[in-house]
C-alpha positions as CSV (number, residue, x, y, z in Angstrom):
1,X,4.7,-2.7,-1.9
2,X,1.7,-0.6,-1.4
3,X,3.5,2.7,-1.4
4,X,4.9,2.0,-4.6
5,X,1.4,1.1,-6.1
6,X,0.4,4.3,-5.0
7,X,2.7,6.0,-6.5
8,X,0.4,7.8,-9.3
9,X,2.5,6.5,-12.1
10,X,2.8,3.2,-11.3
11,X,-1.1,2.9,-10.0
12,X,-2.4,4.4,-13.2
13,X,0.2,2.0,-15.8
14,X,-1.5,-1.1,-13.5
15,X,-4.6,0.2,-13.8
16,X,-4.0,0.6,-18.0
17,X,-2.6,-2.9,-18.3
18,X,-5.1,-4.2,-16.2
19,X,-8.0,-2.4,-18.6
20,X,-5.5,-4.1,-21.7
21,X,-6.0,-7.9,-20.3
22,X,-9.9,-7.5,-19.5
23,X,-10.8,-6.4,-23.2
24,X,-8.4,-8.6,-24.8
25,X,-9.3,-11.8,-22.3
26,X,-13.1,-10.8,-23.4
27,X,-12.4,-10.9,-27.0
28,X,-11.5,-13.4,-27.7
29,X,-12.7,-17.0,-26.3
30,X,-9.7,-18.9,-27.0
31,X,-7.4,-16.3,-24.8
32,X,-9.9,-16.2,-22.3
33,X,-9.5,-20.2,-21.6
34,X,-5.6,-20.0,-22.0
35,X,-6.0,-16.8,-19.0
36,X,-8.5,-18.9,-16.8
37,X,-5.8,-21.6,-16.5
38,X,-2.8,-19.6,-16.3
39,X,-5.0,-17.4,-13.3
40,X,-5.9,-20.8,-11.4
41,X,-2.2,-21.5,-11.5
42,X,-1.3,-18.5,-10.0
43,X,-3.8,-18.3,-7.2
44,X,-2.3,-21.6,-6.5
45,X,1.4,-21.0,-6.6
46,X,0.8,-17.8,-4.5
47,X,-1.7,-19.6,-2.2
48,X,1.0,-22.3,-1.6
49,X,4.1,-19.8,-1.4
50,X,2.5,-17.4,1.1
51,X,1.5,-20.5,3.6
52,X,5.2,-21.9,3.0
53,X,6.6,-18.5,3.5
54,X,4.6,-17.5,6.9
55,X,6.9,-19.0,9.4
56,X,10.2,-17.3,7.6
57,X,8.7,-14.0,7.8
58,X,7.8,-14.0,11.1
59,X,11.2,-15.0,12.4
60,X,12.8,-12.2,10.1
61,X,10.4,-9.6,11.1
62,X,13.1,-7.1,12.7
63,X,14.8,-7.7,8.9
64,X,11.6,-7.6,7.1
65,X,10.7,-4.0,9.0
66,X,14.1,-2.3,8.5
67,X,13.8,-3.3,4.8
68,X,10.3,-1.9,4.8
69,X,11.6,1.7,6.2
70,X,14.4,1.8,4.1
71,X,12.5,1.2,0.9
72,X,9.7,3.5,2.1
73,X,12.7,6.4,2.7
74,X,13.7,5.5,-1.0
75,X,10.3,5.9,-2.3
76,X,10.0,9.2,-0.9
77,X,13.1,10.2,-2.1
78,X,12.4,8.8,-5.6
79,X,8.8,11.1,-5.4
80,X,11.0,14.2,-4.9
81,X,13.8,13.5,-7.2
82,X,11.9,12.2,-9.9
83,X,8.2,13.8,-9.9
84,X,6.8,12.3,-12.9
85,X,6.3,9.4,-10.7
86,X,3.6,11.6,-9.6
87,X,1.8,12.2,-12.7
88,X,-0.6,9.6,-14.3
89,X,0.8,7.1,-17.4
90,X,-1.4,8.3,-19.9
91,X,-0.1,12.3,-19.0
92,X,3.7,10.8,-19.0
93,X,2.4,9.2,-22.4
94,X,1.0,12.2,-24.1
95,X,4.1,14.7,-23.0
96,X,6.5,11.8,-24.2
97,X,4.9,12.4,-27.5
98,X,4.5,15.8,-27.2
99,X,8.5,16.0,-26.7
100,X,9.4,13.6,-29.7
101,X,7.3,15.6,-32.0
102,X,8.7,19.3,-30.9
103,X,12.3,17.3,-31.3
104,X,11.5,16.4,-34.4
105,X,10.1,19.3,-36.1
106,X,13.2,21.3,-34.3
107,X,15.1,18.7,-36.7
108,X,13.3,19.2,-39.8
109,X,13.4,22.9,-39.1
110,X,17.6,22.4,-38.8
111,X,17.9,20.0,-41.7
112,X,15.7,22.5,-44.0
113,X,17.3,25.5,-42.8
């Protein structure tokens, strides 16, 4: 889990969405309440699931460590395969654009000519 939120992509789109709750939870009072609550639950629910969880773990901790190197192969493998997982979401964001609007123009261009 922590090598894939390291991955720059993914870090930067948490660190955007994250930016996108704390405005829009500041904003506006009635959100704010409605996130307090839903927050409180989920400390809770993880609070509760990690404590009920500790015991199973620990007796699949050969599992739980070959799963670990096999997914941290894969993310290695997805870093050199695909490297815009390496690039930050607002630069994957601004070529995307970039790309639609050459497309387009290259259609207009076609369609005209």
């Amino acid at each position: 889990v922590n090598q894939l939120a390291n991955l720059t992509l993914v870090s930067s789109a948490c660190d955007m969405v994250s930016a996108a709750y704390a405005s829009t939870r500041e904003s506006h009072p009635y959100i704010r309440t409605v996130c307090d609550a839903a927050e409180k639950g989920m400390r809770s629910v993880t609070e509760a699931t990690a404590s009920c969880m500790q015991p199973v773990l620990t007796t699949l901790e050969t599992q739980v460590a070959a799963a670990n190197e096999y997914a941290s192969k894969g993310l290695d493998k997805l870093g050199e395969k695909i490297p815009v997982v390496q690039k930050p979401m607002d630069q994957v964001i601004s070529e995307t654009k970039e790309l639609m609007s050459s497309t387009v123009a290259d259609a207009k261009h076609a369609v005209s000519s």
